[in-house]
N, C-alpha and C positions, 0 to 999 in steps of 0.2 A: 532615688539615688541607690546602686548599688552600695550595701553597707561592706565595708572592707577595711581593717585594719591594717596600717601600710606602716611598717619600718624602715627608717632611711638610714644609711650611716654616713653621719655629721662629720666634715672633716675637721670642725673647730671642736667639738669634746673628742673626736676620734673613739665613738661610741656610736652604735644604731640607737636611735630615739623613736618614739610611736611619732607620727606624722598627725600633728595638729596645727589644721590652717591659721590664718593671722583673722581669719574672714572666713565663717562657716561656709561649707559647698564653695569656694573659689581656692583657686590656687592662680600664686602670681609668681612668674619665674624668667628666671632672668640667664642669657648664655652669653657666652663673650665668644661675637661673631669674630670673621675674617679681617687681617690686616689685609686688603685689598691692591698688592701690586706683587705678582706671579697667581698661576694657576692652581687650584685648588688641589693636593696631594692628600697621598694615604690617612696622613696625621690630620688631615682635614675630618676625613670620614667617621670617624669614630664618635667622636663627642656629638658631629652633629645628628647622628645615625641615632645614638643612645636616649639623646634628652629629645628627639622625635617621638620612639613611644614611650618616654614617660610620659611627655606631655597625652601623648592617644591614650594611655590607660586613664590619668586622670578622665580622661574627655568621657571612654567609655564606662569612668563609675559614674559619671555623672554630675561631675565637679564641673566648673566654669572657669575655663585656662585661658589666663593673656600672658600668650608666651612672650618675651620681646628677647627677639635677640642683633647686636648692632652691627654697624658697619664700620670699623676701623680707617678713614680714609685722612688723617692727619693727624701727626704730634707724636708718632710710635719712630721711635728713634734706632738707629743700627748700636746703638748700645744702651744698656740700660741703666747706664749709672748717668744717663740724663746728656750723653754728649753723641757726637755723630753726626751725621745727612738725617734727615726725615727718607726711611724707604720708599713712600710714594713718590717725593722730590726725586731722589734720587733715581730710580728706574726713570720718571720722565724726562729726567736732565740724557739718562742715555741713550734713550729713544727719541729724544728731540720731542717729543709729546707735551701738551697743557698736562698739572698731574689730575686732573678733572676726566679727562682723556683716557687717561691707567685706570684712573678708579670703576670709569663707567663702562673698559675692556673686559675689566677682572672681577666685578659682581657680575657682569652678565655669566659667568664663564661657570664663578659657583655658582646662580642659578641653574643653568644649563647642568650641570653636575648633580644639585642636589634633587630636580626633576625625575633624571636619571636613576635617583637614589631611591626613589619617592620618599623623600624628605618633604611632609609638609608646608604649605606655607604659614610661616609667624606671622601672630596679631600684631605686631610693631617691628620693624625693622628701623630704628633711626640710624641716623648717621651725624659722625663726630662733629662733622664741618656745618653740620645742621641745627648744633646746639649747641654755638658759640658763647650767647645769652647767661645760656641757662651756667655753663662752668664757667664764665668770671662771676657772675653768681656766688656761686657755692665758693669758690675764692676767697670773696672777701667776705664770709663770715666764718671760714675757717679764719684768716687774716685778725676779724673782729674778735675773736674768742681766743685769740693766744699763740698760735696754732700754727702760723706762717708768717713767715717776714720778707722782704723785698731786698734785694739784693741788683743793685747794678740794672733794674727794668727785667730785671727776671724774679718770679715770687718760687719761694721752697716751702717743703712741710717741712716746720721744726721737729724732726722724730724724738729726739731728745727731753724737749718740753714735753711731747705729748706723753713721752713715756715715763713720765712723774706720776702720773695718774692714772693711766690707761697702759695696758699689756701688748705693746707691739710687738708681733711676733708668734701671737700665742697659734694662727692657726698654723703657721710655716713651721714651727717649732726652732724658730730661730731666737739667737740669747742678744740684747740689744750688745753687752760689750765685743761679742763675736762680730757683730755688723761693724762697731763702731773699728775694729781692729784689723777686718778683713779690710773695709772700704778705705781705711788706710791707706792701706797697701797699695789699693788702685789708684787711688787719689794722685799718687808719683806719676802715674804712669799715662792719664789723661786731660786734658786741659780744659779751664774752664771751672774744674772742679775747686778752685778757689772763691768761689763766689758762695759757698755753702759755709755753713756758720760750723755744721759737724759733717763728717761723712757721708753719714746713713740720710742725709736728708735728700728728699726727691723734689724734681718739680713738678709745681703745678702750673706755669705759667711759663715761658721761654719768651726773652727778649729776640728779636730774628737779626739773625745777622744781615749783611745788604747782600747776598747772593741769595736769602731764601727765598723763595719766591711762593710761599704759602704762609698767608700774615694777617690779623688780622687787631682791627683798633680795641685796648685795653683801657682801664685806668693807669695802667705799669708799663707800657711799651708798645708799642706796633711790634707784635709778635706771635703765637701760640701759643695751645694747650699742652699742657703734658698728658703722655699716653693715660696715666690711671683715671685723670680725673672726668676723663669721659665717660665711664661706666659709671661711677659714682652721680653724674651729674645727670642721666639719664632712665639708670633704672629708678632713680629717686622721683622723676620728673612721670615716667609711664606708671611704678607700682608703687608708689608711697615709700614714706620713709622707714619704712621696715614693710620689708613681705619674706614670703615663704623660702623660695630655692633658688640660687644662685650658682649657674655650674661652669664648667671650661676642663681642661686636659689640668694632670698632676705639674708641668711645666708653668701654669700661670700664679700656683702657689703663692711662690716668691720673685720678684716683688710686688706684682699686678694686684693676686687679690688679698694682699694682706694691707696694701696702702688702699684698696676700696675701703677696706675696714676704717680705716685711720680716719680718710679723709670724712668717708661719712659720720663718726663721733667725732672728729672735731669741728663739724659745722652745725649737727644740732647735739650731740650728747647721745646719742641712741645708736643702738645696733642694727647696722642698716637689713640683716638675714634670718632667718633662723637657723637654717638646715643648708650651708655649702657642701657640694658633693661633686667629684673629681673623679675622673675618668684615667687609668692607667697610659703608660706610653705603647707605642708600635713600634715594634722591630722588624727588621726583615733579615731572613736565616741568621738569626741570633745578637743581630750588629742593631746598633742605633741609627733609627734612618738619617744619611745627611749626604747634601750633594758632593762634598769631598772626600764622601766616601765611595761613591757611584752607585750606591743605591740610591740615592734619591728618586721615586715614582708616583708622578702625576698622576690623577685619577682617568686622565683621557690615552694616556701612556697606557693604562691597563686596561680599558675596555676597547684600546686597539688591536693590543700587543706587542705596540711597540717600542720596548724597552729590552735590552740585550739579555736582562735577569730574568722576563720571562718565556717561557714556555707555550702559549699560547693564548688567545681572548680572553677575558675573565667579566663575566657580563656584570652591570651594577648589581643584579638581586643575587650573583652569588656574592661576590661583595656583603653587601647589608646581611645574607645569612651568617655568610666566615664571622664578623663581627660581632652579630649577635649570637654566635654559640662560645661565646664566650663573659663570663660577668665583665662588668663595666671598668669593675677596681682591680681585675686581674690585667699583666701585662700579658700584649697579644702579638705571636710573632707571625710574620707573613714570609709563606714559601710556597711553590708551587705547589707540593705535595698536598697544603692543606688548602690552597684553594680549589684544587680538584677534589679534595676531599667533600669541600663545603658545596662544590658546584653538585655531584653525584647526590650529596643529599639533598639541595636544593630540588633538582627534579626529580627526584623521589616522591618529596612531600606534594609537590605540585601533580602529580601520575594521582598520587594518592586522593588529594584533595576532587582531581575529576573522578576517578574512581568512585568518591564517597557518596555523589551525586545520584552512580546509577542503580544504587546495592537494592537490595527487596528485602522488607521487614518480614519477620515470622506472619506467617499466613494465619495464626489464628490470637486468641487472645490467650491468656495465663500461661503460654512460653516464657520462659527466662534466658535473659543475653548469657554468653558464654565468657563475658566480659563487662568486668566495671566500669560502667562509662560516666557515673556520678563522680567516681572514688578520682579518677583521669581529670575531669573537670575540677573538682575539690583540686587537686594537686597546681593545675595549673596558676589557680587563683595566690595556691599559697606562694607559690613561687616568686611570682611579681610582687605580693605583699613582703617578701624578705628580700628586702634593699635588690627591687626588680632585676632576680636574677632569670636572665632570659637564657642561657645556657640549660636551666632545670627547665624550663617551660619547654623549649626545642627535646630534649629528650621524654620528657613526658607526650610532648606530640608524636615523636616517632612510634611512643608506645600505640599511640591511635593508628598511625599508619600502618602496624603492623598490626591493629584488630581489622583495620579497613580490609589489607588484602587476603588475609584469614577467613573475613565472613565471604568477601568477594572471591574465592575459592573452593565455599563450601567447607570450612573447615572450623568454623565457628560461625553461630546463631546472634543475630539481636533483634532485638523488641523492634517497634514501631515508636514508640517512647525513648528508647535508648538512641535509634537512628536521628531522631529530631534534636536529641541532645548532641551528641557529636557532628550533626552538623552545622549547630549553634558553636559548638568550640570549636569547630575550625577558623566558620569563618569571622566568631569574633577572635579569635589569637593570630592566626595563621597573616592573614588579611589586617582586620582594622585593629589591633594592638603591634604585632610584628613589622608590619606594613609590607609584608611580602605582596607579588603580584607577578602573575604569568608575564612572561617576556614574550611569548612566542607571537608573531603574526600572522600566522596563520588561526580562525577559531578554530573551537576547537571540534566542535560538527565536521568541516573542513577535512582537519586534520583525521578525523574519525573514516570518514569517508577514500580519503585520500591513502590509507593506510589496510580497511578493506579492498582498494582494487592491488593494493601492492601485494598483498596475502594472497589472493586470485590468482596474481601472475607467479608466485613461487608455489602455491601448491599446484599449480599444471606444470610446472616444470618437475617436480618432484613425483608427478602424476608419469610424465614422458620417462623420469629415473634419469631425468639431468639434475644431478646432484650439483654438481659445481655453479649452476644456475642459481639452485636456491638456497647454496654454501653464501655465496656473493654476496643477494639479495639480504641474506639472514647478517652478515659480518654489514654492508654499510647502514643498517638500521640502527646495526649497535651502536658505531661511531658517532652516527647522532644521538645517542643517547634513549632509542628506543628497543624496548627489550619484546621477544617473542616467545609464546608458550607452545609448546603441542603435544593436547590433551585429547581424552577419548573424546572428545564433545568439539574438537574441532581444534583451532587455532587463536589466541587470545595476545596482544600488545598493549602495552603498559608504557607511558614514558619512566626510562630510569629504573628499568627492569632488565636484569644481565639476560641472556639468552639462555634455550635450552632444548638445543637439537636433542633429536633422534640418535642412537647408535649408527640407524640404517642412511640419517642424510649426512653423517660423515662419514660415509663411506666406508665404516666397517661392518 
C-alpha cells in the first residue's frame, strides 16, 4: 500500500481530521445517489464527479473501496416537512406512465450521463423500493427504544425525546428550539402536519393515502417509507453500522443527513460515520441554478448545446476538468467564459500528455533534468492528502505540461529517470485518479498522420507564395483547437497550441 497521510474535513467537527479507517486498508463509503424522476443536471455532476476520485485515489493507495451509492426511486416527498405527491408518483401520474416506468427512464439517463462523465461504476447501487424489509426494520427498533411513535398508520421520529439525550442538529448547526419555532410556522400552512406530537419531528413511515399508487404492506398501514430512512437503512445493511465516509451536496445538510444521524443512534445507540463530507453548491453566472429562473441546464443540454445560456458544445471531459479545478468545498460558478477556459486547458493537458510519450531522455548518464520532477510528484500527492484538493493537483500538472513542452522544444533537459517518473504522474493523476480521458475519435497515430499530409498541402502552397491558402489552412486548424509551429527544423502541431505564423505568411 501506498503509505499517505490523508486529511479530510469533517462536516460534524467542521475541522480536518487525519483519515483513520474503521477497518485497516478498507474504506467504506457511502453517497446519496439520484432522486430518479427528471434528467440528470449540472448540480448532478459535482458530488458524483468529486466522490469518483476520491474513491480512485483511495483505490490507487491501495485501500479496498465499497463505494455504495443508492437509488432514490420512492418516499422523497415535494416537500420536506413530510407532506406533498411523492415526485416519482407524481411525474408518472403526468405522463400516464407505471412510476417503475420513470425510474427505469431516468437511471438509465444518469447512467448514460455518468459513462459520459467517466464516473466509475459503484460496488452497490441499491435501491429504495428494494429494501423495503430492511427500513420497517430499523423502524421498529427505533420504535422499540423510545424514539418513534405512531400516529394515525403513519410512524414519526420523536426529535424531541431524542434530543434529551442526543444532539440533533449538531452537524446542520441548527438550535432544536429554532426548529421547534420555525416548523411552527409551517405547521399553519400545510396539512397533515397535525398527526406529529411536535414540529420538528420527521417521518419514517407514511400511511398512503387511496390515490397513492406506491404502497407497500407494514406493521402500521399499507403505505411507505420516508425519504431519510432509506439511506440509514441501507448503508447500515452494505457497510456496517459505523464506517468511514458518507458524502452528498452542502443541500442534504438539513434535514436528510442530520436525520440519518438520528435515526441511526436511535436504533442501535452508535454513530453511524466518522468523517461526513459535503460538496459546495453550483451557480450559473453568479445566480442559483433553478428552472424558474431559466437557468436550469441538463447535462445533455450541455453536451449538445442546446440551451439558450449556452454558447456552444461543452463536451463531458471539459465538464469533469471545469469541476475539478476547483476544491470540492468551494462554490463553483458555471459561465461560458470558464468553460472555454476549462475546455482550452483541457486539450492542453491532453496535447501535452501525447507529447510526453514521444520526448527523448538525455543521451548519456550523470546529466541532470532542468526540472524537478520528484519535488512535481511530491507536490501532487500532497495535494490530495489535504482534504483532496484537485484544483492544487491540476495546477501542479500544468507545471509538468509546461516542463513537457520546454524539453519537447529543446529548451530544457531530462534524465531518463526523470522521464519514467513524469510519465508515471501523469498517467497515474491525469488518467486513473482525475479520471480524465481523450475524447477524440480519431487515434491518435491517425490523427498524427492525418495532420502531416495537412502540413504538406499548406506548405506547397506557401512554397507557390499562396498565402491566403495557407492563411486558411493555418486559421481552421486553430478552430479545432489544433495549434501550428514554424521552426527552422521544419513545421511542428500540438493539440491546444495557439498558432504562430511567419511575418512573411501574413503577408507582411
Amino acid at each position: 500500500m501506498n503509505a499517505q497521510t490523508i486529511y479530510i474535513t469533517n462536516s460534524l467537527s467542521r475541522q480536518k481530521e487525519k483519515f483513520e479507517p474503521v477497518t485497516p486498508g478498507r474504506v467504506g463509503l457511502y453517497v446519496c445517489g439520484p432522486t430518479v424522476y427528471g434528467p440528470p443536471h449540472l448540480g448532478h455532476a459535482r458530488p458524483y464527479i468529486f466522490f469518483d476520485v476520491l474513491s480512485r485515489y483511495f483505490t490507487h493507495l491501495g485501500y479496498k473501496v465499497r463505494y455504495v451509492r443508492n437509488i432514490t426511486d420512492v418516499g422523497h416527498l415535494e416537500n420536506d416537512a413530510d407532506e406533498g405527491e411523492d415526485k416519482i408518483a407524481k411525474k408518472a401520474r403526468l405522463e400516464q406512465l407505471e412510476p417503475m416506468e420513470v425510474v427505469e427512464l431516468y437511471v438509465e439517463k444518469f447512467h448514460d450521463a455518468f459513462r459520459a462523465l467517466n464516473i466509475q461504476h459503484v460496488n452497490i447501487e441499491p435501491r429504495a423500493s428494494g429494501h423495503i424489509p430492511e427500513q420497517i426494520e430499523m423502524i421498529q427498533k427505533i420504535m422499540d427504544n423510545g424514539f418513534a411513535y405512531e400516529s394515525n398508520g403513519s410512524v414519526y421520529f420523536d426529535v424531541i425525546n431524542y434530543s434529551k439525550t442526543n444532539d440533533y442538529g449538531k452537524l446542520s448547526g441548527r438550535i432544536i428550539e429554532d426548529l421547534i419555532a420555525g416548523a411552527g410556522n409551517e405547521r399553519r400552512e400545510l396539512e397533515g402536519q397535525e398527526e406529529k406530537r411536535n414540529p420538528p419531528d420527521f417521518a419514517l413511515w407514511k400511511k398512503a393515502s387511496p390515490e397513492h399508487i406506491m404502497r407497500w404492506n407494514s406493521p402500521w398501514s399499507l403505505g411507505f417509507p420516508g425519504w431519510h430512512i432509506e439511506c440509514s437503512a441501507m448503508s447500515r445493511k452494505y457497510l456496517g453500522e459505523t464506517f468511514d465516509i458518507h458524502g452528498g451536496g452542502m443541500d442534504l445538510l438539513f434535514p436528510h443527513h442530520e436525520s440519518e444521524i438520528a435515526q441511526s443512534k436511535g436504533a442501535s445507540g452508535i454513530a453511524p460515520v466518522k468523517y461526513w463530507m459535503h460538496n459546495n453548491m453550483i451557480t450559473i453566472n453568479g445566480k442559483k441554478m433553478g428552472k424558474s429562473l431559466g437557468n436550469f441546464i441538463n447535462l445533455e443540454e450541455l453536451f449538445t448545446g442546446n440551451h439558450k445560456l449556452l454558447e456552444q458544445v461543452y463536451s463531458p471531459m471539459t465538464v469533469r476538468f471545469f469541476i475539478l479545478q476547483a476544491h470540492y468545498r468551494s462554490t463553483l460558478d458555471f459561465s461560458n467564459e470558464g468553460l472555454k477556459a476549462a475546455e482550452k486547458g483541457f486539450n492542453k493537458m491532453m496535447a501535452a500528455s501525447e507529447t510526453l510519450q514521444k520526448l527523448v531522455p538525455l543521451p548519456h548518464e550523470g546529466g541532470k533534468s532542468t526540472s524537478d520532477i520528484e519535488s512535481l510528484n511530491k507536490d501532487c500527492y500532497e495535494a490530495m492528502n489535504d482534504d483532496f484538493n484537485t484544483a492544487i493537483v491540476i495546477a501542479n500538472l500544468f507545471e509538468g505540461v509546461r516542463i513537457i513542452n520546454s524539453v519537447n522544444a529543446g529548451t530544457e533537459t531530462i534524465t531518463a529517470e526523470d522521464l519514467a517518473t513524469l510519465k508515471k504522474l501523469f498517467h497515474d493523476f491525469v488518467f486513473d485518479i482525475l479520471g480524465l480521458k481523450e475524447e477524440s475519435g480519431v487515434k491518435s497515430d491517425d490523427t498524427d498522420g492525418l495532420m502531416q499530409f495537412i502540413l504538406r498541402l499548406r506548405n506547397e502552397a506557401k512554397a507557390r507564395k499562396d498565402y491566403s491558402t495557407s492563411d486558411e489552412i493555418r486559421d481552421e486548424l486553430s478552430k479545432l483547437g489544433f495549434g501550428i509551429k514554424d521552426t527552422k527544423d521544419g513545421t511542428t502541431w500540438e493539440k491546444g497550441l495557439s498558432p504562430n505564423p511567419s511575418p512573411k505568411e501574413r503577408g507582411k
